[in-house]
C-alpha positions in Angstrom: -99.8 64.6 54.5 -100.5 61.1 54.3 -97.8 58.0 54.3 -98.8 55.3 51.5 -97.5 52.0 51.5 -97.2 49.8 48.2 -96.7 46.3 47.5 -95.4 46.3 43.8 -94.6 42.9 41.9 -91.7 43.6 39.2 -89.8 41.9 36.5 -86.2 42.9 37.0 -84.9 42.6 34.0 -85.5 45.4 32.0 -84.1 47.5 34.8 -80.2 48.3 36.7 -82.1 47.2 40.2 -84.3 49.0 42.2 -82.4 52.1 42.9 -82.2 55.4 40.9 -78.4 54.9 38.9 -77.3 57.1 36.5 -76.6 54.2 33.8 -79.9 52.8 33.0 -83.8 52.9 34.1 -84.6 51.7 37.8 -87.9 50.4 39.2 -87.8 53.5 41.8 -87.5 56.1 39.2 -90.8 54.4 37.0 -93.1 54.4 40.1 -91.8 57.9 41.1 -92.6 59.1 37.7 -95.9 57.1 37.6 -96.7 59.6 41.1 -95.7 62.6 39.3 -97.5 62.1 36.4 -100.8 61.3 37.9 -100.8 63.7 40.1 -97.7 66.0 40.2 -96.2 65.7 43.4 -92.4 64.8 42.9 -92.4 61.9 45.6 -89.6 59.8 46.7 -89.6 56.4 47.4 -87.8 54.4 50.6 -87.7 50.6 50.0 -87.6 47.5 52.2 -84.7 46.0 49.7 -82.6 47.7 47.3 -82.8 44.3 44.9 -79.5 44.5 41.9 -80.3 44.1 38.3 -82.3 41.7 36.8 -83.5 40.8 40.2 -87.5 40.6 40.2 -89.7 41.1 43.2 -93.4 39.2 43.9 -93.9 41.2 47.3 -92.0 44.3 47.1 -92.6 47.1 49.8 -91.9 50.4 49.9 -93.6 54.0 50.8 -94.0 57.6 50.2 -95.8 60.5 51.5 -98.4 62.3 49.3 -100.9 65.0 50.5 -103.5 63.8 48.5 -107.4 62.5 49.6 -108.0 60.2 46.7 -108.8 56.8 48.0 -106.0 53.9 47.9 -107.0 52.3 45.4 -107.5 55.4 43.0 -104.0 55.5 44.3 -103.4 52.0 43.3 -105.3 52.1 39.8 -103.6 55.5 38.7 -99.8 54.1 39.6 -100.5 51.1 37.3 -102.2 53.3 34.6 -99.2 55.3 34.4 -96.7 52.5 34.8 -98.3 50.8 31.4 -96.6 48.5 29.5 -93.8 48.4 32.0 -92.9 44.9 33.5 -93.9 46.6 36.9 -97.6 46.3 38.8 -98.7 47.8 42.4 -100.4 45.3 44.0 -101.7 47.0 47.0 -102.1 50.7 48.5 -102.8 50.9 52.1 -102.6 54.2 54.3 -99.9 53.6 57.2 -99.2 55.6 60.2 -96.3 58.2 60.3 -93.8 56.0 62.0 -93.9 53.4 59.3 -90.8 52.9 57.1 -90.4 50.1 54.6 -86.8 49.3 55.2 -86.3 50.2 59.3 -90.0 48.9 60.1 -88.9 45.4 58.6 -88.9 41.9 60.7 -88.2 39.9 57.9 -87.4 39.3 54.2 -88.1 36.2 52.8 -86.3 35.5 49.0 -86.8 32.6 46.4 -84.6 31.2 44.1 -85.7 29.4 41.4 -83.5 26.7 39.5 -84.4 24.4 36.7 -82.9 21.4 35.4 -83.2 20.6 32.2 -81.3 20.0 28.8 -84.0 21.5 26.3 -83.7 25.4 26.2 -85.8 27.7 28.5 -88.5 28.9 26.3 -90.7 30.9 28.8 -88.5 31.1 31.9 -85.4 32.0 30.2 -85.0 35.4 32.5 -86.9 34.3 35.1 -85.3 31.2 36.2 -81.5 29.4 36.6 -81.2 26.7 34.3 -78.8 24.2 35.0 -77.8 20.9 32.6 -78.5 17.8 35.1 -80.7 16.7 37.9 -79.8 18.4 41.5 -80.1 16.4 44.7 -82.6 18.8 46.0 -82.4 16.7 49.6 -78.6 16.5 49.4 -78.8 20.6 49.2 -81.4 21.1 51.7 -79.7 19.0 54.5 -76.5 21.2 53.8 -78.7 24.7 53.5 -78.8 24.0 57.5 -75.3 25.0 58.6 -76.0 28.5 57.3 -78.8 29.0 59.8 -78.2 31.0 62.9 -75.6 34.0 63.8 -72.4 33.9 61.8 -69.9 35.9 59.8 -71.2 35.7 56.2 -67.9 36.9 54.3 -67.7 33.9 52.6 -71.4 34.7 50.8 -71.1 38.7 50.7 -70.1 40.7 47.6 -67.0 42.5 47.7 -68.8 46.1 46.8 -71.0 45.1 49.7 -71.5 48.2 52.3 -73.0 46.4 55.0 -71.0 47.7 58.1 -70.4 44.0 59.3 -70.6 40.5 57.9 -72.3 38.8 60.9 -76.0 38.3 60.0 -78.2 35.8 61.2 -80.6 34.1 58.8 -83.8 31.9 60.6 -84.6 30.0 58.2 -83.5 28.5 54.5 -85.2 25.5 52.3 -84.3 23.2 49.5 -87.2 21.5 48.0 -88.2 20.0 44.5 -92.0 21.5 43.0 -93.1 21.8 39.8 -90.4 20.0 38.2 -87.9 23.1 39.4 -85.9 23.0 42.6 -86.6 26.1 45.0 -84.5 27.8 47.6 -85.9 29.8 50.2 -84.4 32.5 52.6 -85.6 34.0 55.4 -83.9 36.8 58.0 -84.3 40.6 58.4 -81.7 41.7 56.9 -79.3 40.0 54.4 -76.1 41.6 52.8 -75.3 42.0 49.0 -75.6 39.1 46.8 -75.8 36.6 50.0 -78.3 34.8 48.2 -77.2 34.4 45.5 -73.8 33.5 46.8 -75.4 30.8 48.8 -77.6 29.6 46.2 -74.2 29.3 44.1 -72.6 26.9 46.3 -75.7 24.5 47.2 -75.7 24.1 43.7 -72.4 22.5 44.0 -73.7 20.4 46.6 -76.4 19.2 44.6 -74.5 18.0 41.8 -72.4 16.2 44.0 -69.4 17.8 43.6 -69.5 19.6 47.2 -70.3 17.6 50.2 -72.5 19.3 53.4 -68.4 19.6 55.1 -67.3 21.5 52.2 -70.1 23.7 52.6 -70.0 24.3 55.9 -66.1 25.0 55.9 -66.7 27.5 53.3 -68.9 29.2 55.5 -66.8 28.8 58.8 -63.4 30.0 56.0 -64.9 33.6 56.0 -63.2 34.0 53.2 -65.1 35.2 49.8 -62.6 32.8 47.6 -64.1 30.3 49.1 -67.7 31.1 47.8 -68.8 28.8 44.7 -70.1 30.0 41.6 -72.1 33.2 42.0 -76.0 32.3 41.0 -77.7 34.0 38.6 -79.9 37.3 39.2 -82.6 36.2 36.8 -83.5 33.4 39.1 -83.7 35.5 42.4 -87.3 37.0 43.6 -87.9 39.1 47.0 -91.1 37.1 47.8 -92.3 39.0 51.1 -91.1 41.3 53.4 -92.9 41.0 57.4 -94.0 44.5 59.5 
């Protein structure tokens, strides 16, 4: 019995989120039926990031064990083969030793959020990105961003049907910075809880229109109180970027 490791790159929004859910198709049930149906073992999946609806993924990991002596990247090829014309591509299959696990052997998960400011319509990133009506201080927000790095009690920025069993995370690392003609937020930690993002993306925006300052931001957070939380951000704009073994 071997343990397979896979990189997949997905577009969220066809699907309910990652995870198997009895009201619509899931990104884990369409690569566990791709493994069935190309060779006939029923496989199950175990994720480094159970990512909600709409949300899409560029580096994706997960694995599953298959007793199988085809090469990886048969393994690779047949997956996609059978994943055609789903929104949903395996990158990489690699062989990993036993002891591997997607989620528990994770030392960090780094997400992007993608925000554009424009007036005109989003023709081609309509699902794939946040668009927002005037120009963000993408600076302003990034100087802010800082307060949220370190050890604290994240209520303020976690979702209400969150299951985590405590709000105190500690993220390393987050960036606000313009490219492209879009502004970009980027998150790093091991472990985030649900819709922290999100939730933090929400309320930088808020910042960068000026109607927060960097103390209002940083009394949110220290409030740990989720009424205190700006605007949720969008999940179309949300990618899982890389996950670190």
């Amino acid at each position: 019995m071997r343990r397979i490791k896979l990189t997949i790159e997905y577009d969220g929004g066809p699907y309910v989120g990652w995870q198997h859910q009895e009201n619509g198709p899931s990104v884990q049930e369409a690569i566990e039926k791709a493994i069935y149906d190309f060779c006939g073992a029923e496989a199950r999946l175990f994720t480094a990031g159970r990512t909600d609806a709409g949300v899409h993924a560029l580096g994706q990991v997960a694995h599953f064990d298959l007793d199988t002596e085809l090469s990886t990247g048969t393994i690779r090829d047949a997956l996609n083969q059978h994943l055609r014309p789903q929104p949903i591509a395996v990158l990489k299959a690699e062989d990993v030793n036993g002891e591997f696990h997607a989620r528990f052997s994770a030392k960090r998960r780094h997400y992007l959020y993608r925000i554009i400011a424009r007036r005109a319509p989003l023709a081609l990133e309509k699902t794939r990105a946040w668009q927002v009506f005037r120009p963000l201080d993408a600076a302003a927000m990034h100087e802010a961003a800082q307060a949220l790095t370190g050890k604290h009690d994240f209520t303020t920025f976690r979702a209400t049907q969150c299951q985590a069993d405590s709000p105190v995370k500690t993220l390393d690392e987050i960036n606000v910075f313009e490219t492209g003609g879009e502004v970009h937020v980027t998150a790093s930690a091991k472990s985030f809880l649900h819709s922290q993002v999100r939730s933090m993306v929400g309320s930088l925006k808020l910042v960068g229109e000026g109607k927060w300052a960097a103390t209002d931001l940083k009394d949110a957070l220290d409030a740990a109180d989720r009424t205190r939380c700006g605007p949720v951000a969008p999940a179309h704009g949300l990618y899982l970027a890389r996950v670190d073994y």
